[in-house]
N, C-alpha and C positions, 0 to 999 in steps of 0.2 A: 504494500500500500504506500501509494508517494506521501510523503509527509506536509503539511501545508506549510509555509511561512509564515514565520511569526506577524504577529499585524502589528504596522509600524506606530510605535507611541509618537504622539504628535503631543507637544505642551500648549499649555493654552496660547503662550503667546505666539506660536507660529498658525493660529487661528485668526479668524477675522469675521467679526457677526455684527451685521447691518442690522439697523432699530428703523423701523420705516417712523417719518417724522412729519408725517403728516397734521396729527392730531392727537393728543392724549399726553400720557404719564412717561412719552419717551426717555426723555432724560433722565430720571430715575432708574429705569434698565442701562444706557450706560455708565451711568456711574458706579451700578456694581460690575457690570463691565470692567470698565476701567480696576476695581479695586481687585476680581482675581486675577489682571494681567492679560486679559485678552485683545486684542485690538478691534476696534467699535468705527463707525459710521454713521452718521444719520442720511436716510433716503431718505431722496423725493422726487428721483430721475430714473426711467428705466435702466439707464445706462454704471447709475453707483451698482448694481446686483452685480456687475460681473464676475467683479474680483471679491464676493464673498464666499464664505465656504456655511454660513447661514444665516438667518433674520428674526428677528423679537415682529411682533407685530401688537404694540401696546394698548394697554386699555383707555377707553378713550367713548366715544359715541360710533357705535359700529355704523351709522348708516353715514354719518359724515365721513369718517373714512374711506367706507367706500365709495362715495361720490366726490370723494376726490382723487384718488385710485384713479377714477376715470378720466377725469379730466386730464390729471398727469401722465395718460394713456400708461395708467401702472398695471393696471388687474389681469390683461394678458402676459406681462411679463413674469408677475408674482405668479400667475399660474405654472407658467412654463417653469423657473428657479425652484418650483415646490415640488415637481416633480421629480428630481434629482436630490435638491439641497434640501437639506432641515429648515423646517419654519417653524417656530413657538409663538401659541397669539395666545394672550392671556386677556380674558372678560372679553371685552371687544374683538381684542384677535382672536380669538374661540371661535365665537360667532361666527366673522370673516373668513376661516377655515372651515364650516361645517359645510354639509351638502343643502342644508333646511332650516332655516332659520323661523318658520311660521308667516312669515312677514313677504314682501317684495322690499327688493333692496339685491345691490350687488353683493355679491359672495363667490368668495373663490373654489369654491363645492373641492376640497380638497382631500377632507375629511369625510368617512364616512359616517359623522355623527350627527343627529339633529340637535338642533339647542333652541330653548325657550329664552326669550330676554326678559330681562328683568322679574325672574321666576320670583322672586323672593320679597316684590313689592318696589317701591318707590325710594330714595336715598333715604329716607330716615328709618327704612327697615333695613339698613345695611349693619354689617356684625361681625365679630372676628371668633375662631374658633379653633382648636388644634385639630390637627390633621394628622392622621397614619398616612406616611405614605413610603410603602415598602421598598419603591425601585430605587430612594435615594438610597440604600444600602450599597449600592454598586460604586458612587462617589464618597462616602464617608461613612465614618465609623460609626459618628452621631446616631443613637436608638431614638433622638427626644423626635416628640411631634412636631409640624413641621403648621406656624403658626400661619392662619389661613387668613387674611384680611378680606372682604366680601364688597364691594363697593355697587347696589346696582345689579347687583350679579345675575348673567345670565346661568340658566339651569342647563348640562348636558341629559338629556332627555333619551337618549339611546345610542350608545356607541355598536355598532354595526360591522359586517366584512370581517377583515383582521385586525381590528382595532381590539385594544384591549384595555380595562377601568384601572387606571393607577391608585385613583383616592374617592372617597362618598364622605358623606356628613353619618352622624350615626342613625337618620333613618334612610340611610340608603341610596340618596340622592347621590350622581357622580357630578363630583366638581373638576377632576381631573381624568384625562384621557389620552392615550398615545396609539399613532398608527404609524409604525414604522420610521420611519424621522421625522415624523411630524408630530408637536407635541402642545396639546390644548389645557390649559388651569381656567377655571372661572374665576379663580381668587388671583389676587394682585403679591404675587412673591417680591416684586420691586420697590412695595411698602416697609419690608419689614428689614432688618438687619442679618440675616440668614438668606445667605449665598450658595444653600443646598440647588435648588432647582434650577438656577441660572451653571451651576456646573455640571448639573447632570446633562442642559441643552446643549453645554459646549462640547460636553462627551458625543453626544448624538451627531453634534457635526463633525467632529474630528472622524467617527467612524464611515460616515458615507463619504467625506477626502480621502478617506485609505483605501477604499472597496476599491 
């Protein structure tokens, strides 16, 4: 049996992951960015996606994002980059990556998951909660819950295909979901002080630049 090759470790910082900056809590994602050493970009040109290896898709108001996506003739590009590269949309970028969002509005149907918006009521029903969530075992030793800020939050309603539920609230709702390098949170990890999940997505891009 031929042996495989070992798969090449890549450090974060020979990585590079574009924040589309159209609208939302951009800047917050790279600034943890920046703090585990990875190199960052703000989009808003088809043309910044080239040279990345994957993209944050911030939360933000999903349908103005995506109407402006269009305008900046982005949302065939983002489709095309998502097909290969790792995309992460948290609250808003969830949304923007599902196949169904209940609503009309652009969406990059990327994801096989549908999502409800604003499942959980209007901003003053917003809430923060721990979270299990097993796959960061793979980037850190950390057992602690992984604290979940809620803003607005849209509800993932059914993850589908080969996707698989990373995390739920304790009655079951899924607020986290992955389908292959593509990786969707309802909750805002870019609130908190815990740079679990933002390492786990730079893991997911480093692997599809090795593939």
């Amino acid at each position: 049996m031929t042996k495989r090759a070992p798969r090449q470790i890549i450090q974060p910082d020979q990585i590079k992951v574009g924040v589309l900056a159209l609208q939302g809590s951009f800047l917050e994602h790279i600034d943890i960015l920046h703090q585990i050493g990875v190199q960052t970009e703000e989009v808003r040109l088809p043309e910044q996606l080239e040279d990345l290896d994957g993209l944050i898709i911030p939360g933000g108001e999903s349908t103005t994002i995506g109407k402006l996506a269009v305008d900046f003739k982005l949302l065939e590009p983002l489709k095309l980059f998502g097909k290969d590269k790792a995309i992460w949309g948290t609250c808003a970028g969830a949304i923007l990556l599902s196949k169904d969002a209940h609503r009309s509005q652009p969406l990059l149907e990327l994801m096989d998951i549908t999502v409800d918006r604003n499942a959980y009521g209007r901003q003053i029903a917003s809430f923060e909660i721990d979270l299990d969530i097993p796959a960061l075992a793979s980037i850190s030793s950390e057992s602690k819950p992984f604290h979940g800020v809620f803003i607005r939050a849209p509800l993932i309603a059914s993850v589908d295909g080969d996707g698989k539920i990373l995390s739920t609230l304790p009655d079951g709702r899924v607020v986290a979901a992955q389908q292959g390098h593509l990786l969707a949170t309802a909750f805002h990890p870019e609130l908190t002080d815990d740079d679990r999940v933002h390492r786990y997505f730079v893991q997911l891009a480093s692997e599809e630049t090795t593939k």
